[in-house]
N, C-alpha and C positions, 0 to 999 in steps of 0.2 A: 593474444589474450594473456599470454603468462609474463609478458611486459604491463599491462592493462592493470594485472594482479599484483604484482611486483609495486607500482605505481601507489596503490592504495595500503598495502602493509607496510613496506619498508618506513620506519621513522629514525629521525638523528635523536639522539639523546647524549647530551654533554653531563659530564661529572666534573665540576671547578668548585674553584675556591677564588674568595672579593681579592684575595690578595697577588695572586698569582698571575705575571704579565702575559704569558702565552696564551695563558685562560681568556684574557680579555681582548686579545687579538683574534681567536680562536671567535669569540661571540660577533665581534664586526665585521670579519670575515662573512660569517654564516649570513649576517642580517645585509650586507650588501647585495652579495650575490643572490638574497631572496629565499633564502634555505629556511625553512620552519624548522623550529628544533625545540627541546624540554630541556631545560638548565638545568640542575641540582648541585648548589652548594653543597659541597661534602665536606665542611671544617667543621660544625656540629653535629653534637651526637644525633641521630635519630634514624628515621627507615633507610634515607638515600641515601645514608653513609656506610648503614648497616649492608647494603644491597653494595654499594660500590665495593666492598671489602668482600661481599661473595663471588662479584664478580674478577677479584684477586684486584682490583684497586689497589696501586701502592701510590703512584702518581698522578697528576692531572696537568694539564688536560687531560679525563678519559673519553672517549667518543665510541659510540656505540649505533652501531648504522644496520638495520637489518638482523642478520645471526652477525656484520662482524664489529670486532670490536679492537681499538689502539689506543697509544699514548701518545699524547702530546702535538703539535700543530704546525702539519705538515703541509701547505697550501695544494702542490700537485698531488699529493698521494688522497688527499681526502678531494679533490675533484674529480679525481677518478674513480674512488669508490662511490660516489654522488651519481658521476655519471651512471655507472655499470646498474644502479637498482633505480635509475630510474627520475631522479630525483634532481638534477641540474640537466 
């Protein structure tokens, strides 16, 4: 059951930017392996930016999985956080 739950909470949430090449290896990654995820450009001012900087945002890729949260695009380390909540 607390895998069942895990299943239905856990979301990816990415913070990039158009410019940024990890960013964009980081999104084809995600979309191959089938991984649903919410994108947020954070080079404009506005909420997602504002939120990424609360969330101490200094670089991106920032990926945000569940409670956790890293930088940058690490193909084994984010398969395994995938794995662990549920989600690959």
């Amino acid at each position: 059951m607390q895998q069942l739950l895990k299943q239905k909470t856990a979301r990816v949430v990415i913070y990039t930017t158009l410019k940024c090449p990890h960013c964009q290896h980081l999104k084809r990654w995600l979309k191959k392996n089938q991984v649903p995820f919410l994108d947020f450009n954070v080079a404009k001012p506005g909420k997602m930016q504002k939120r990424f900087f609360e969330l101490g945002g200094q670089s991106v890729p920032m990926i945000v999985i569940g409670d956790q949260q890293f930088v940058g695009f690490n193909p084994n380390q984010l398969k395994s956080v995938l794995e662990d909540e549920g989600l690959m």
